[in-house]
C-alpha positions in Angstrom: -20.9 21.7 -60.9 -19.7 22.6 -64.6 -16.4 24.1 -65.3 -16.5 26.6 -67.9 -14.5 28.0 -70.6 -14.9 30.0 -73.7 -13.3 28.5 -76.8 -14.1 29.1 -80.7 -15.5 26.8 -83.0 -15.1 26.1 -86.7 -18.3 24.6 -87.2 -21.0 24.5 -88.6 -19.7 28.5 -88.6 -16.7 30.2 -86.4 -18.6 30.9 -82.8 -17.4 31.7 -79.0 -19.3 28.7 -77.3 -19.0 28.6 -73.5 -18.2 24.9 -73.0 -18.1 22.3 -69.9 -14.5 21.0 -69.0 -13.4 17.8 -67.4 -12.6 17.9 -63.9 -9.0 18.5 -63.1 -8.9 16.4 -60.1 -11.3 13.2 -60.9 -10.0 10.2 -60.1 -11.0 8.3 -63.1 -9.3 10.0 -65.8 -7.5 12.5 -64.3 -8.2 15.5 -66.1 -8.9 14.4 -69.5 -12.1 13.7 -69.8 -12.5 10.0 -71.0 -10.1 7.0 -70.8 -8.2 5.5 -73.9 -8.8 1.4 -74.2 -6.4 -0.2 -76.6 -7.3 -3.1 -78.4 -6.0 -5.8 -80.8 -6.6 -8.0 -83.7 -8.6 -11.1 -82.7 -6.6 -13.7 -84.8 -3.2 -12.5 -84.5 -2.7 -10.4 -81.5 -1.9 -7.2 -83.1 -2.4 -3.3 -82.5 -6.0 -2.5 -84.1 -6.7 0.6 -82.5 -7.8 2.7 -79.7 -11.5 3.5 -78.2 -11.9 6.5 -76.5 -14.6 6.3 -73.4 -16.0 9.5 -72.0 -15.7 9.8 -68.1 -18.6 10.9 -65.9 -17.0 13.7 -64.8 -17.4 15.8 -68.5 -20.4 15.8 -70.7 -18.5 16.9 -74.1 -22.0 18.0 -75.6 -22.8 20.8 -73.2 -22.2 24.3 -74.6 -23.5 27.1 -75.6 -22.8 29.6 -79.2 -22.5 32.8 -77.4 -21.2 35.3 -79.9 -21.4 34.5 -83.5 -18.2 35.3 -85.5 -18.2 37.2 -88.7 -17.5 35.8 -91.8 -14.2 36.9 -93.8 -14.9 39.1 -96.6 -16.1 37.7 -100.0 -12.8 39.7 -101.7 -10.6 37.8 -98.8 -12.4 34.4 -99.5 -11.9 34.7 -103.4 -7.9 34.2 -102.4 -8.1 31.2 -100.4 -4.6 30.2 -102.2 -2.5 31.6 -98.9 -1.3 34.6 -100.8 -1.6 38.1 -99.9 -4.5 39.9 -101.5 -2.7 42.7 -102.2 -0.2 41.1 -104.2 3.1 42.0 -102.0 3.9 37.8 -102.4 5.0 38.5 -106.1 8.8 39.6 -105.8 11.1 41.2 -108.2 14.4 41.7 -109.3 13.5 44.7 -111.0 14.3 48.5 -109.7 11.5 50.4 -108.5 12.2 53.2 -110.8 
């Protein structure tokens, strides 16, 4: 039986998807959804990296878009340098009269 949850998604556009989660009380992974093998260099023994294994319990592919989020204006996009649009970043020393 799924669990579900609703959680946005960046991509390939911002969405509410309604997604399966792992099961909290499996045995296998215990909640997380896939177990972490380590693994090492052949020849001299050291740390190469880690391999992630889904568990049985979770099938990370099943979800569903169900609300489409709109985009950000184009004005908004155009200042994609953090500032504010309207300007209220620029400071100055400068009396207001």
């Amino acid at each position: 039986m799924p669990r579900l949850r609703i959680r946005v998604t960046g991509w390939p556009r911002r969405a509410l998807v309604l997604t399966d989660t792992p099961a909290p009380d499996c045995p296998d992974c215990a909640g997380d959804g896939g177990i972490e093998h380590d693994y090492g260099d052949y020849e001299t023994g050291e740390y190469a990296g880690t391999e992630w294994e889904p568990c049985h319990c979770w099938n990370e592919n099943r979800r569903m878009v169900l609300l489409p989020l709109p985009r950000r204006p184009r004005w908004l996009r155009r200042h994609g340098n953090g500032r504010d649009p309207w300007g209220s970043d620029d400071y100055s020393n400068e009396p207001p009269f």
